[in-house]
mmCIF file of the C-alpha atoms, coordinates in Angstrom:
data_MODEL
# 
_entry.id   MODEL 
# 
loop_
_atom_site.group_PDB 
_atom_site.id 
_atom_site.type_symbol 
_atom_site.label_atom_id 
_atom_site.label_alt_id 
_atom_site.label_comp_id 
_atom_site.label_asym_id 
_atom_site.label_entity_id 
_atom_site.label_seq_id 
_atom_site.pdbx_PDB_ins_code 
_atom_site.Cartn_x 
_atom_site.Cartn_y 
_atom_site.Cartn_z 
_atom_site.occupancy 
_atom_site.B_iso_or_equiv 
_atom_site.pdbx_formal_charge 
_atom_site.auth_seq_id 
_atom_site.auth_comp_id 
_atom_site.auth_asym_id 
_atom_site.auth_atom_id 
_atom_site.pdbx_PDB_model_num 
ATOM 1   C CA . UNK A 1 1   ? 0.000  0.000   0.000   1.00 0.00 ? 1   UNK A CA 1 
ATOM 2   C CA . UNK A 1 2   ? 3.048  1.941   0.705   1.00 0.00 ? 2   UNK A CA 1 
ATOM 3   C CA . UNK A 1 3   ? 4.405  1.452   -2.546  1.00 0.00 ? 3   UNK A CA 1 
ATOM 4   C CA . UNK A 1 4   ? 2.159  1.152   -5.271  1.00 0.00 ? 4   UNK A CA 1 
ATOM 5   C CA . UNK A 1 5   ? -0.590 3.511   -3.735  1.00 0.00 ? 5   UNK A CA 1 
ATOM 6   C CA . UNK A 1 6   ? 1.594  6.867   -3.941  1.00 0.00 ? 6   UNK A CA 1 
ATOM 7   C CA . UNK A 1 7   ? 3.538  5.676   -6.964  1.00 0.00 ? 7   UNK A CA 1 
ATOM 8   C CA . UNK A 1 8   ? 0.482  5.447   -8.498  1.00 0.00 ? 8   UNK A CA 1 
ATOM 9   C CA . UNK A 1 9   ? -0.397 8.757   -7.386  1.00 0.00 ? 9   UNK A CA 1 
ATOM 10  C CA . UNK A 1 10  ? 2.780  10.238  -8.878  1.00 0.00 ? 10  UNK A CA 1 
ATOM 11  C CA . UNK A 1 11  ? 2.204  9.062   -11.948 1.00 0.00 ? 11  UNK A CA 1 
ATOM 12  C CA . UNK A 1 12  ? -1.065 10.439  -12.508 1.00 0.00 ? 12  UNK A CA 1 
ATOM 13  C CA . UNK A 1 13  ? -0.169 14.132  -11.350 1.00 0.00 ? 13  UNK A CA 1 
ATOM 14  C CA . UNK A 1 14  ? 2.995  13.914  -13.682 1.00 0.00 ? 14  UNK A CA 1 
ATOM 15  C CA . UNK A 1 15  ? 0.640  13.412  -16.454 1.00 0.00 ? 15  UNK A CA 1 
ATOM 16  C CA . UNK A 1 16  ? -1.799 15.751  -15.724 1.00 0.00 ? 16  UNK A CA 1 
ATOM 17  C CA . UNK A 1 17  ? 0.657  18.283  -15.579 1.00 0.00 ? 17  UNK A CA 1 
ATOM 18  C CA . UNK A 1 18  ? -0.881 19.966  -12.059 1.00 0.00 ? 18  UNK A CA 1 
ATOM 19  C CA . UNK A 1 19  ? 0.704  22.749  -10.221 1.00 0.00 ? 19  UNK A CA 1 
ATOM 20  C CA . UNK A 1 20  ? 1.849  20.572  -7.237  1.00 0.00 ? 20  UNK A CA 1 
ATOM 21  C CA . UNK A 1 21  ? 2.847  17.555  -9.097  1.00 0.00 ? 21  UNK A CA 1 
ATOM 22  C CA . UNK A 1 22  ? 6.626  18.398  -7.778  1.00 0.00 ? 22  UNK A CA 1 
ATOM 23  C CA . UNK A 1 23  ? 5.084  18.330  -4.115  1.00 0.00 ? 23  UNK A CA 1 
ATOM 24  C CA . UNK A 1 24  ? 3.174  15.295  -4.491  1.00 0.00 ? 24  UNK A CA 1 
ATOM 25  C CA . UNK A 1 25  ? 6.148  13.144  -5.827  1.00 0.00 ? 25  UNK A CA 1 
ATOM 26  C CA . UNK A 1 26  ? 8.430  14.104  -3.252  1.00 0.00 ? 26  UNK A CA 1 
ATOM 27  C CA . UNK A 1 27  ? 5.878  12.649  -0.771  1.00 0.00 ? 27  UNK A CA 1 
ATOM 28  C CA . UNK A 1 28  ? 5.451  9.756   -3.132  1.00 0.00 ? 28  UNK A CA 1 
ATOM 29  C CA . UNK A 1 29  ? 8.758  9.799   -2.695  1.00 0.00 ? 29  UNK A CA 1 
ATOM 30  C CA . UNK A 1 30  ? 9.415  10.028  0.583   1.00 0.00 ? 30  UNK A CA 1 
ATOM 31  C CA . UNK A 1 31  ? 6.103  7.248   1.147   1.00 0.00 ? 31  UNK A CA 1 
ATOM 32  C CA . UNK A 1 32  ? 8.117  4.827   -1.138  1.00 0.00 ? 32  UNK A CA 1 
ATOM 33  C CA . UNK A 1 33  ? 11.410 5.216   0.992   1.00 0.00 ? 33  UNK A CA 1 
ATOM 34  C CA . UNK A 1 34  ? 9.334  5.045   4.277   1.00 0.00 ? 34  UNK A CA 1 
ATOM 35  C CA . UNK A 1 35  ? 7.668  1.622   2.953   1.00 0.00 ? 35  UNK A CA 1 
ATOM 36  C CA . UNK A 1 36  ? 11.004 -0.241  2.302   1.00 0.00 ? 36  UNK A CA 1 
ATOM 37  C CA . UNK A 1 37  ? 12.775 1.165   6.188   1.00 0.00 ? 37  UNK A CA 1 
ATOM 38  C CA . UNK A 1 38  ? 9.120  -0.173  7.591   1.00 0.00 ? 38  UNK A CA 1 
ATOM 39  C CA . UNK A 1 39  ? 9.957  -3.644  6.031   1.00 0.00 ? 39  UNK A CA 1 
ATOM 40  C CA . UNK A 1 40  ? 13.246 -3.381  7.313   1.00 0.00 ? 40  UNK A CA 1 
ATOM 41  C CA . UNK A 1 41  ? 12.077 -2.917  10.890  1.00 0.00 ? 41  UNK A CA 1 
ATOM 42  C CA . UNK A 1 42  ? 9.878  -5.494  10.712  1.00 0.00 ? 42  UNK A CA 1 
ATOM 43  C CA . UNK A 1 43  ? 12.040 -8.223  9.391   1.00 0.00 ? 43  UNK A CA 1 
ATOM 44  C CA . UNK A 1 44  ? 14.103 -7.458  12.562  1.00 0.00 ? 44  UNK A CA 1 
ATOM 45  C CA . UNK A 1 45  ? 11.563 -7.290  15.325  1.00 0.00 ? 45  UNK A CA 1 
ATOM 46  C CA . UNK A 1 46  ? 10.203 -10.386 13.817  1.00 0.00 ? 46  UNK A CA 1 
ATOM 47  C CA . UNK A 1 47  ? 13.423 -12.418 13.331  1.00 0.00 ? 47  UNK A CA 1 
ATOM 48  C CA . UNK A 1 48  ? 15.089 -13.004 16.777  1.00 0.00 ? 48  UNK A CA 1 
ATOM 49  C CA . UNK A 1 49  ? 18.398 -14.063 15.851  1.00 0.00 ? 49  UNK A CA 1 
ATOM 50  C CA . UNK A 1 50  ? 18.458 -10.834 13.399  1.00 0.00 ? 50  UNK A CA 1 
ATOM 51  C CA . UNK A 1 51  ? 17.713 -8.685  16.032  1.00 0.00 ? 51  UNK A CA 1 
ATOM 52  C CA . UNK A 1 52  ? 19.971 -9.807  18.543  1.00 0.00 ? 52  UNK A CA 1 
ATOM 53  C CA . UNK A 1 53  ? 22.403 -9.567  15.584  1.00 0.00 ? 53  UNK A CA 1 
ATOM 54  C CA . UNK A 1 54  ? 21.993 -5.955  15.318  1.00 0.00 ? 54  UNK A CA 1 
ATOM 55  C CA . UNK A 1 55  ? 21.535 -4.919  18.754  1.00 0.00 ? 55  UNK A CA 1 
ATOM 56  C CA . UNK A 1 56  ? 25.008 -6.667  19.414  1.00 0.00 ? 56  UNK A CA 1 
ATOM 57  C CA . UNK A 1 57  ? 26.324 -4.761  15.767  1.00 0.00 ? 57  UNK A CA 1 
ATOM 58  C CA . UNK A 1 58  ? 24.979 -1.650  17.253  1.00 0.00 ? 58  UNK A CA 1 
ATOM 59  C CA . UNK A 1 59  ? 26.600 -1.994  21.041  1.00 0.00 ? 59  UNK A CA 1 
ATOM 60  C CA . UNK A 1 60  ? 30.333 -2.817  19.265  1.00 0.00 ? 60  UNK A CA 1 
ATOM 61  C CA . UNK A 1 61  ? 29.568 0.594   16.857  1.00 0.00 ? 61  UNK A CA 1 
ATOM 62  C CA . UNK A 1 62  ? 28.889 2.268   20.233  1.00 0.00 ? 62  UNK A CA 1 
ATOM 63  C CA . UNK A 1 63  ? 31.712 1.048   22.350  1.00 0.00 ? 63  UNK A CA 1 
ATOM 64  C CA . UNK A 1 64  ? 34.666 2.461   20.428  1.00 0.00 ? 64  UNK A CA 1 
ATOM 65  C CA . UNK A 1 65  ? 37.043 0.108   21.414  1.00 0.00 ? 65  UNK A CA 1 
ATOM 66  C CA . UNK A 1 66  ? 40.658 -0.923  20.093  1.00 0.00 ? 66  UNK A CA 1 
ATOM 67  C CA . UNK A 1 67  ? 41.295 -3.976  18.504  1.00 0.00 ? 67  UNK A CA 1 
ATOM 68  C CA . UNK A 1 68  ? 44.324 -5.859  19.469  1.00 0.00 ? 68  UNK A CA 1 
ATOM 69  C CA . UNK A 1 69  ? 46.746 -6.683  16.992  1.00 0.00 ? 69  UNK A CA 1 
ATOM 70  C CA . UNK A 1 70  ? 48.643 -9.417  17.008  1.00 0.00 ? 70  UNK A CA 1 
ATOM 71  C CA . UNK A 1 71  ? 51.923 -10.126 14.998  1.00 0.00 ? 71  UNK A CA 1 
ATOM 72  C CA . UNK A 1 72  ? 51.889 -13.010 13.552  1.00 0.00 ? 72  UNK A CA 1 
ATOM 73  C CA . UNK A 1 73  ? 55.392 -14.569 12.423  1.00 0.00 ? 73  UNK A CA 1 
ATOM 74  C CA . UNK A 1 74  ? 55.977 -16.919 9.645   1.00 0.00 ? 74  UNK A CA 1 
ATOM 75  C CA . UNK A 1 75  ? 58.422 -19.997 9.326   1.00 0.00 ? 75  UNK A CA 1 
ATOM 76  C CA . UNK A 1 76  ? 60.452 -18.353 7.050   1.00 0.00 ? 76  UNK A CA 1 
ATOM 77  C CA . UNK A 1 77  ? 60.940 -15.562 9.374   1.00 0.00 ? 77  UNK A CA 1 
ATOM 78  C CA . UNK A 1 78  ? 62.304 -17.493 12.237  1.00 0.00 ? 78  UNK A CA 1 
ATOM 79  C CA . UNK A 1 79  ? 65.936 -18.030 10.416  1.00 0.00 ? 79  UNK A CA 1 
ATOM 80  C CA . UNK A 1 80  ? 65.392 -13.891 10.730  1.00 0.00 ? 80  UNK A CA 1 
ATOM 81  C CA . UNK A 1 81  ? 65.197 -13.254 14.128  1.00 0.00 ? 81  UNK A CA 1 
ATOM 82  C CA . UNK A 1 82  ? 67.759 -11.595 15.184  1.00 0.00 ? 82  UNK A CA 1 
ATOM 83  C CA . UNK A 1 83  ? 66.353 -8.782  12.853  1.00 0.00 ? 83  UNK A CA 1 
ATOM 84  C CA . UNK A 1 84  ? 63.099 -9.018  13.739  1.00 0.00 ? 84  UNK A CA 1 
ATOM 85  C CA . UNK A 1 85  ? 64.591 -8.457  17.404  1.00 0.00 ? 85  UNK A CA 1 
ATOM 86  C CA . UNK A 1 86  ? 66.171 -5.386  16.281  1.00 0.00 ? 86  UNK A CA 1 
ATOM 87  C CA . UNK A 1 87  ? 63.124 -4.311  14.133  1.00 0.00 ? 87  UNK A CA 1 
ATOM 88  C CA . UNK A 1 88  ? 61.193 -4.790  17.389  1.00 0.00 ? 88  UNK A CA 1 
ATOM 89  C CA . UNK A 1 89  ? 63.846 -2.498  19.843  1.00 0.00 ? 89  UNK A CA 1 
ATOM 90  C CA . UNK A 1 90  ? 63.802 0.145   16.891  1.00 0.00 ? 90  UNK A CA 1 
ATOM 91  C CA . UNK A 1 91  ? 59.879 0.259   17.253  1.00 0.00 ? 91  UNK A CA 1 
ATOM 92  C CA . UNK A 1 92  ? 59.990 0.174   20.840  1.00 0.00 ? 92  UNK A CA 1 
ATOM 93  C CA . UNK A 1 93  ? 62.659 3.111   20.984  1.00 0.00 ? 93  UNK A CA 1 
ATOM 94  C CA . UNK A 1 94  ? 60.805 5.034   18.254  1.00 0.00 ? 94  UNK A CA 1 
ATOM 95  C CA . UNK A 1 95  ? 57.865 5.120   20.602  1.00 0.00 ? 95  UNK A CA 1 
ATOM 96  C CA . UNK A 1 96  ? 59.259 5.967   23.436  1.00 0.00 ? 96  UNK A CA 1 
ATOM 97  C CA . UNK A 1 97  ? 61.127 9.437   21.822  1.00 0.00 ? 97  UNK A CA 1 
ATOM 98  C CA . UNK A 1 98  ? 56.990 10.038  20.325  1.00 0.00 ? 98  UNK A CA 1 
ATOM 99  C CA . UNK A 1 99  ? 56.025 10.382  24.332  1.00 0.00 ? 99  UNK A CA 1 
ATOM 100 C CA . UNK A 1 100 ? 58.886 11.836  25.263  1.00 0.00 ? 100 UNK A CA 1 
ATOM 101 C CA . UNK A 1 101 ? 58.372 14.476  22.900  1.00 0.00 ? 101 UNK A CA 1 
ATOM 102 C CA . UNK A 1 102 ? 56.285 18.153  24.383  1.00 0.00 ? 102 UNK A CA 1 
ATOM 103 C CA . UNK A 1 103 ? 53.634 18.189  21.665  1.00 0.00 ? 103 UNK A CA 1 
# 
């Protein structure tokens, strides 16, 4: 009804040629658009494991959290670890002049 009603609407003021066909196909419009979000709402109140899907989506979006990253390292990178060692210092010194810096 949401859909076909005002589309149908829009169609005959575009014909017609009235003065507020431009106002009466935005709110076609806008009905159309409001038709497909209602669906959408639906689908999730109705499915439970959808909603509890997007509830726990929508509490991670919220939380702002950091990830932790983990390095992985591969078996071709063990014959390289003294280098990763001092790859790993460098880092670690590198971040300790960034706090020890005033700005």
């Amino acid at each position: 009804v949401l859909f076909v009603l005002p589309s149908s609407v829009q169609a005959v003021y575009g014909i017609t040629n009235q003065p507020n066909a431009s106002i009466i196909s935005e709110f076609a419009i806008f009905l159309s658009y409001l038709n497909a979000f209602n669906m959408v709402i639906i689908f999730i109140c109705r499915q439970r494991d959808a909603r509890s899907a997007v509830i726990a989506a929508w509490r991670k979006m919220r939380k702002k959290h950091k990830d932790s990253v983990k390095i992985l390292v591969s078996t071709a990178d063990i014959s390289r670890q003294p280098t990763l060692r001092a790859q790993k210092q460098t880092f670690q010194t590198l971040r300790e002049k960034r706090k020890s810096t005033p700005f």
